[in-house]
C-alpha atoms as one frame of an Amber mdcrd trajectory, in Angstrom:
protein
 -63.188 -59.474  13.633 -61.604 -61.932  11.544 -61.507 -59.945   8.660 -59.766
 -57.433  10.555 -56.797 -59.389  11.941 -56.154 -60.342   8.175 -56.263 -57.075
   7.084 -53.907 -55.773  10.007 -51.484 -58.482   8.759 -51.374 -56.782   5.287
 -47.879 -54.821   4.152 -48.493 -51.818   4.405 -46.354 -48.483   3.370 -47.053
 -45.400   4.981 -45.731 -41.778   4.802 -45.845 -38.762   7.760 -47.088 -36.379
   7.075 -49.392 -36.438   3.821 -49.544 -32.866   3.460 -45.790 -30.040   4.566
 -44.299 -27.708   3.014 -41.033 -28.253   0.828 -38.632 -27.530   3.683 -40.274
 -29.770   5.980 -38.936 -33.480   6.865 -40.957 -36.186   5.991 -40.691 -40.066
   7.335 -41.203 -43.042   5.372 -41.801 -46.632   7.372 -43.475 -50.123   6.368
 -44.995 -52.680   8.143 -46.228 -56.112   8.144 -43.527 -56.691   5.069 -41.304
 -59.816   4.763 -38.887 -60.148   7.773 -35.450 -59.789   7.441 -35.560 -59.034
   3.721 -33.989 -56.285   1.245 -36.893 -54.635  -0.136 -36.871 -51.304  -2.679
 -38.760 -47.890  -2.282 -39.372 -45.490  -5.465 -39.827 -42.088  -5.186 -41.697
 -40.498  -8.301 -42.458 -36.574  -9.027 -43.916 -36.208 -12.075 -45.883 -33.452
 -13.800 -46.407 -33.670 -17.295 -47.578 -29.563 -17.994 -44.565 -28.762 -16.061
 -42.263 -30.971 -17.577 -40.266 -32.318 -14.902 -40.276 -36.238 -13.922 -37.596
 -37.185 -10.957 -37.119 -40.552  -9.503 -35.144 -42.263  -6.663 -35.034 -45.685
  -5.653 -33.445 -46.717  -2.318 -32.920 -50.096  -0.722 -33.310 -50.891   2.804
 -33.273 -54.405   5.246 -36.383 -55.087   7.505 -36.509 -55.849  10.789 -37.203
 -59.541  12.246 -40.829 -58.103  12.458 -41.063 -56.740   8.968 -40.890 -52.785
   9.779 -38.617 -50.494   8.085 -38.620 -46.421   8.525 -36.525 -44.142   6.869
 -35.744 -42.509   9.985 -34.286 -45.644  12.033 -32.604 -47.794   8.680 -29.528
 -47.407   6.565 -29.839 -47.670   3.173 -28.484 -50.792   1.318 -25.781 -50.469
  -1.303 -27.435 -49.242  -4.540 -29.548 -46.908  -3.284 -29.340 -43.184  -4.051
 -28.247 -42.126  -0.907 -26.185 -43.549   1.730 -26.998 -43.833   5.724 -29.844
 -42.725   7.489 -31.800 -39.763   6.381 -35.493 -39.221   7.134 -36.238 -37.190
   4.212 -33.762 -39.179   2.161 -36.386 -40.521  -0.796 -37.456 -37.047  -1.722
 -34.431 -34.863  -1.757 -32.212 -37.943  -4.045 -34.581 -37.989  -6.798 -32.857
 -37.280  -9.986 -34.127 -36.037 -13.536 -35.186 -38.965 -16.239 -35.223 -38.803
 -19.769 -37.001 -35.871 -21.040 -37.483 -33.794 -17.737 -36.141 -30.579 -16.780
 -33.156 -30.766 -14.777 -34.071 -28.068 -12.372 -37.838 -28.201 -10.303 -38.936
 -24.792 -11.087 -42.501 -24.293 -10.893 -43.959 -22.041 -12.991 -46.915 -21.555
 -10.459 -46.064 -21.962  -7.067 -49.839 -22.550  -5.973 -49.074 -26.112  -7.744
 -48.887 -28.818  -5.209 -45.830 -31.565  -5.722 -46.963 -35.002  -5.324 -44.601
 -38.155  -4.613 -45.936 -41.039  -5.316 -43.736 -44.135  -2.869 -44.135 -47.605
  -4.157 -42.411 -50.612  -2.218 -40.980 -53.422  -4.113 -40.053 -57.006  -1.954
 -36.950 -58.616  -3.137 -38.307 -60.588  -6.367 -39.460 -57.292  -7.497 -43.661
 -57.806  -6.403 -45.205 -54.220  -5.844 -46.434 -54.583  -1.721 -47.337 -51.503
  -0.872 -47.914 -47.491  -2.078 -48.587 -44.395  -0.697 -48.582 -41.097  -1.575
 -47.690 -36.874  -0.221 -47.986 -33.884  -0.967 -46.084 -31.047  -0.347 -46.208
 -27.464  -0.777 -43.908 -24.459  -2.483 -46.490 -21.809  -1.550 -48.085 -22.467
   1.998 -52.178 -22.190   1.718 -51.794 -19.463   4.413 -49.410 -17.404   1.541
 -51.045 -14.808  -0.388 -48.875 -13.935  -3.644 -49.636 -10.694  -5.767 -47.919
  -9.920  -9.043 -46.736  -6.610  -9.366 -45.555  -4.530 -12.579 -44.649  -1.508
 -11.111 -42.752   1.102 -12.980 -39.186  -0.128 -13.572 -39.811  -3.380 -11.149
 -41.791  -6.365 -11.602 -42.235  -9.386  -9.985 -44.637 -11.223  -7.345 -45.098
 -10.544  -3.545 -45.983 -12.859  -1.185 -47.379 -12.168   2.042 -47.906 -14.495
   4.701 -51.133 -14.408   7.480 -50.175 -11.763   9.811 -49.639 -12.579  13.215
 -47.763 -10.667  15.497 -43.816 -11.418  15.463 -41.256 -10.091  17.398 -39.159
  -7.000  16.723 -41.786  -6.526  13.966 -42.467  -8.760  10.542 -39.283  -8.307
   7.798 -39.055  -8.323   4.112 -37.071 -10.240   1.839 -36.323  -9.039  -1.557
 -34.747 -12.544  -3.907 -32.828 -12.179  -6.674 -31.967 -15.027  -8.682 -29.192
 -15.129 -12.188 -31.433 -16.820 -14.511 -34.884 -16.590 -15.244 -37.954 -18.976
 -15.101 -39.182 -18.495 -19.410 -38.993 -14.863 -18.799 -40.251 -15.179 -15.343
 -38.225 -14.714 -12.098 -37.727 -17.742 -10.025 -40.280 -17.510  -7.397 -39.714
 -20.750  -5.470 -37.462 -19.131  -2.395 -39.508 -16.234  -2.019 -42.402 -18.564
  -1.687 -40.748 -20.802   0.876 -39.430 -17.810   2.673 -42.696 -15.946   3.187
 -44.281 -19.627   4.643 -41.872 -18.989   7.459 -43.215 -16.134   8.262 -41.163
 -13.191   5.996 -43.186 -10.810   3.577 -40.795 -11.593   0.262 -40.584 -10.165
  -3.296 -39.302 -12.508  -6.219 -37.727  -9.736  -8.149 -37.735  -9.993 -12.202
 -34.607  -7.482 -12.919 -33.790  -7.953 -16.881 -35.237  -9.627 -20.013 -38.771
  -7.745 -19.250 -41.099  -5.227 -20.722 -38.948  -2.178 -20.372 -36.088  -3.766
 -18.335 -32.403  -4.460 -19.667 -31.923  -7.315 -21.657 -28.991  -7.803 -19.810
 -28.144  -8.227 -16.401 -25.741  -5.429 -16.055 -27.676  -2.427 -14.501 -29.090
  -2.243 -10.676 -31.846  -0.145 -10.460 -33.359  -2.319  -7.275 -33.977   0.832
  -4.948 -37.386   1.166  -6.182 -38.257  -2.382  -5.222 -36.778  -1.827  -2.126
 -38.768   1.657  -1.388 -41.790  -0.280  -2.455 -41.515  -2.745   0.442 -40.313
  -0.631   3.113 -43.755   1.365   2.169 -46.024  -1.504   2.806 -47.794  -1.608
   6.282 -47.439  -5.703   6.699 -43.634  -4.739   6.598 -42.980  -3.541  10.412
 -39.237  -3.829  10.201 -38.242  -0.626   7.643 -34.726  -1.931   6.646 -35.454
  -4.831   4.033 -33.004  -8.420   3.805 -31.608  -9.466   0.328 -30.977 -13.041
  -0.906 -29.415 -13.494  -3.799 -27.923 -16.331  -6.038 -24.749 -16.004  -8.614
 -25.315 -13.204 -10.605 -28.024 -12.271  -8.265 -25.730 -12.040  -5.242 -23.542
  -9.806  -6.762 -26.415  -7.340  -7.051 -27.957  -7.817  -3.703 -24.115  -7.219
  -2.516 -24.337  -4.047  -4.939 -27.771  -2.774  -3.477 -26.661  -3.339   0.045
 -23.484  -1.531  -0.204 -25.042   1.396  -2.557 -28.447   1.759  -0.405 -26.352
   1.881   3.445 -28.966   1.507   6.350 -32.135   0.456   3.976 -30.574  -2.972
   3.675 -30.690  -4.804   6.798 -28.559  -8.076   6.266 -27.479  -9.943   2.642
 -27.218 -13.410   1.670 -25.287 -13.714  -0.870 -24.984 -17.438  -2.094 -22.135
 -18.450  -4.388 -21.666 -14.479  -5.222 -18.282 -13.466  -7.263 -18.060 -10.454
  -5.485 -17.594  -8.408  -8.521 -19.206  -7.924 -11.806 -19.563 -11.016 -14.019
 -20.822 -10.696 -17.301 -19.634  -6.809 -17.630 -19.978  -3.549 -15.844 -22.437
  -3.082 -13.045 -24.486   0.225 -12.954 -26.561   2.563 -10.558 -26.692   5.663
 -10.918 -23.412   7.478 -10.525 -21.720   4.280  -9.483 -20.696   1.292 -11.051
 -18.291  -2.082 -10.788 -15.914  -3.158 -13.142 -16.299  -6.311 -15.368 -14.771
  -8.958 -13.206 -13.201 -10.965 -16.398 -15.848 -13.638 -16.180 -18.563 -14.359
 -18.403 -21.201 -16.706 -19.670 -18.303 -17.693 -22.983 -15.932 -18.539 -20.573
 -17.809 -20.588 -18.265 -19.201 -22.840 -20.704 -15.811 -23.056 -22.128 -14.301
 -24.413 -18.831 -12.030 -21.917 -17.353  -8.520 -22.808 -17.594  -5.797 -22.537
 -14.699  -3.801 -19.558 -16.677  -7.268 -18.059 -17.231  -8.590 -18.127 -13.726
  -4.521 -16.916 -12.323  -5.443 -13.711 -14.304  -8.887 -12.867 -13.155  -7.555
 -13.639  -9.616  -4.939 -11.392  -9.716  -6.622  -8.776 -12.024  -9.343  -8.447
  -9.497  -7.054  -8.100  -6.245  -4.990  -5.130  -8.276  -7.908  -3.157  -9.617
 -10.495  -2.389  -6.888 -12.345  -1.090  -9.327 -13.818  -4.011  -9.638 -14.674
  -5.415  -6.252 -18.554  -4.353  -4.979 -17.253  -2.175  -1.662 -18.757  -4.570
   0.863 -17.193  -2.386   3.481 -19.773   0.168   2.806 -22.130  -2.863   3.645
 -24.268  -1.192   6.416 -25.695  -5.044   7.774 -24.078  -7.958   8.114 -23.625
 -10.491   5.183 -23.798 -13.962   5.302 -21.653 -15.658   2.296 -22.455 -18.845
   1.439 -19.812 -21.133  -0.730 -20.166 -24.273  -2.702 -16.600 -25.887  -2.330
 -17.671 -28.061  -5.667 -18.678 -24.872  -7.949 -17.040 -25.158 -11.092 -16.397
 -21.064 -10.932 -14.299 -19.691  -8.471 -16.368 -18.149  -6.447 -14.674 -19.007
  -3.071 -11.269 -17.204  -4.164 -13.351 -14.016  -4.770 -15.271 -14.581  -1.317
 -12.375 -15.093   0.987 -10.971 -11.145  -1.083 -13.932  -9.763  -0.071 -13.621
 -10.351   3.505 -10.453  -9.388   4.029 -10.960  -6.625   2.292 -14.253  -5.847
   4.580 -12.031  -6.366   7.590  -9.166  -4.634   6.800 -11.293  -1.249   6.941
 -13.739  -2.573  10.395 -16.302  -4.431   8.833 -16.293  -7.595  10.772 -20.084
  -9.019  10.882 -19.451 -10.881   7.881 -19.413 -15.110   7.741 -18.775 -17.230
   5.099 -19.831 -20.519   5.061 -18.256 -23.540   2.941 -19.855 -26.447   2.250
 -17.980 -29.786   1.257 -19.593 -30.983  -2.231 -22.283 -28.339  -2.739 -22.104
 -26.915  -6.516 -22.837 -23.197  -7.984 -26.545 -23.451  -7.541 -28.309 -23.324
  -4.116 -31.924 -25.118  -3.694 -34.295 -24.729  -1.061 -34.267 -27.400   1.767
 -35.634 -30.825   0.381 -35.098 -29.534  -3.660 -33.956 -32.184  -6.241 -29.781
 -31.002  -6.767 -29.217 -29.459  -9.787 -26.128 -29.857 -11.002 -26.242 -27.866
 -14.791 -28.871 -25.186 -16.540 -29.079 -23.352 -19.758 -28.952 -19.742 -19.358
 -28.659 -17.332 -22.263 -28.406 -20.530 -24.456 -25.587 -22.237 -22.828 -25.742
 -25.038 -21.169 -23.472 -24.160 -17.978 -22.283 -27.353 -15.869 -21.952 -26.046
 -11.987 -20.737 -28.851  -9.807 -22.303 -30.354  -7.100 -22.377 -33.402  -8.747
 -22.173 -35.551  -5.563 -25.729 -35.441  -4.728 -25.945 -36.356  -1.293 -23.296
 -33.830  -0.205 -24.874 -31.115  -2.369 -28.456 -31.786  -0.891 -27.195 -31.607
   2.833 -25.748 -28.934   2.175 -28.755 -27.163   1.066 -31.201 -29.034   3.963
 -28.017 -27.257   6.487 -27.849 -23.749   4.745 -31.723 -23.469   4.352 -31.751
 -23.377   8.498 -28.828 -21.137   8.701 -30.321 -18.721   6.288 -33.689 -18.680
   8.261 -31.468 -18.059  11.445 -29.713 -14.975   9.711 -33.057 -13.492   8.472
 -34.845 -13.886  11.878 -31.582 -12.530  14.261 -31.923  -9.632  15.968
């Protein structure tokens, strides 16, 4: 008994739950710790095969009884984020030396463990602890598929029976994972409950080695023909470049699209002419040159008003059959929000009015899921492209808000 009391009068750091999914909210509280007393929490991911090593540290104040949580305390000036955030510790971590900037897992089975240690005021380690959290739920099956003039990897979730029948998501991302398309959202997505398809369009065995051409109908055929997939007309998500062909598919494809994200989207063609089939889209007057250039005022004037003369070289989002939600990073270096705000009243001018875009305050070019270390700059195609978002606590609410709006715009009726 004795040894007991002294042991419950040991600090102790704990962290709830040990085991969630990326997307889900964590809480991080200590106990028995010195009262009234600044003490410091680091975060740690690190993965050594994956190359990626983020860290965060945060200060808080205990209470008179020496308990903090992250869910009842304010952070302390110096900390990485500011006020009171549950999940605060793991979505501020930032890149060190020698990491990759961006957490893309090359193998989504991979768990992520954070590793918390708690520091009292003359820097004494008191207490650590430890989670893990998921990409790819347990109860997520993924497949790769190489299949004709697609490739890519499907995940499907446990079936269970949903209502209005169990939809697909097709994601489409601008950059690629070493060759590989990002598979991190389509992951996430099908562990709430979606059948998805991470879809590798370019740089592949028998694929473009640019990202010009849209030849997605066969990916989207291939989903609609699977029998976990209830709901016949499939959602797209796409980022940048990506959203500009999800935009492209929807409007080219009519009622086998049922809704589109498109997330920081320019509406037209960047990086040249858009293809399928008989159709195309006009260059836009963007491109990977410019952007890592900086684009100037006189430049960006000129595309503007280039693109609202020549329609050319807008993607017809009136032919849209679903609705689209648009989702803009007021902080993105490119001028993506100029493009968005054409598009819809271009789409209303001729009836189309289930389309929304949302701004966000502070959120950059790229969009992470819920929880995701901000990344603020990426090389693609050998540049390295800076795209905003640089306020990381703006940029990461952002994405923790437009994670649960996009799961509300997949799942409504």
């Amino acid at each position: 008994m004795k040894l007991m009391n002294i042991m419950c009068g040991l600090p102790k750091l704990s962290v709830y739950p040990k085991h969630s999914l990326m997307t889900k909210p964590i809480c991080v509280s200590g106990k028995n710790l010195p009262p009234n007393s600044e003490i410091k929490l680091k975060t740690t991911l690190f993965c050594q095969k994956n190359r990626y090593n983020f860290t965060s540290l945060n200060l808080y104040k205990t209470t008179n009884n020496g308990f903090f949580s992250t869910s009842t305390h304010p952070t302390l000036d110096g900390s990485q984020y500011t006020g009171c955030h549950p999940s605060g510790p793991v979505w501020s971590v930032r890149p060190q030396d020698g990491s990759r900037k961006r957490l893309w897992n090359e193998n989504t089975s991979l768990p992520l463990t954070y590793i918390f240690k708690l520091f009292d005021s003359q820097n004494n380690l008191i207490g650590e602890s430890s989670l893990i959290k998921y990409i790819k739920s347990p109860e997520v099956t993924r497949i790769g598929v190489s299949n004709g003039r697609f490739r890519g990897a499907l995940y499907l979730p446990r079936l269970e029976k949903v209502e209005g029948g169990r939809r697909a998501i097709i994601t489409i991302f601008g950059g690629m994972l070493e060759g590989r398309a990002p598979e991190d959202m389509a992951a996430m997505l099908a562990g709430s409950g979606f059948v998805t398809f991470a879809l590798a369009f370019y740089g592949g065995e028998g694929q473009p080695s640019e990202y010009t051409h849209v030849d997605i109908e066969d990916c989207v055929d291939f989903l609609r023909s699977l029998p976990q997939v209830e709901d016949k007309r499939i959602n797209l998500f796409g980022i940048s470049k990506g959203a500009d062909l999800s935009l492209c598919t929807a409007a080219f494809l009519g009622n086998k699209i049922r809704g589109t994200v498109a997330v920081n989207s320019f509406f037209g063609s960047f990086n040249g002419d858009t293809f399928y089939k008989n159709e195309s889209v006009k260059w836009n007057g963007l491109d990977m040159k410019i952007l890592n250039k900086g684009i100037t005022s006189d430049q960006y004037c000129n595309i503007i008003r280039q693109f609202k003369e020549d329609p050319d070289k807008w993607i017809p989002v009136e032919r849209v059959d679903g609705p689209i939600l648009a989702i803009k990073g007021l902080d993105d270096v490119t001028p993506t929000i100029e493009f968005a705000q054409i598009a819809q009243q271009r789409a209303k001018s001729r009836g189309k009015t289930n389309f929304e875009v949302i701004k966000y305050t502070g959120l950059g070019h790229l969009l992470e899921p819920a929880n995701y270390p901000v990344c603020t700059s990426a090389r693609l195609f050998g540049w390295d492209i800076q795209y905003g978002g640089k306020n990381i606590q703006r940029h990461a609410l952002a994405q923790l808000d437009a994670w649960g709006r996009i799961l509300h715009f997949m799942n409504a009726k």
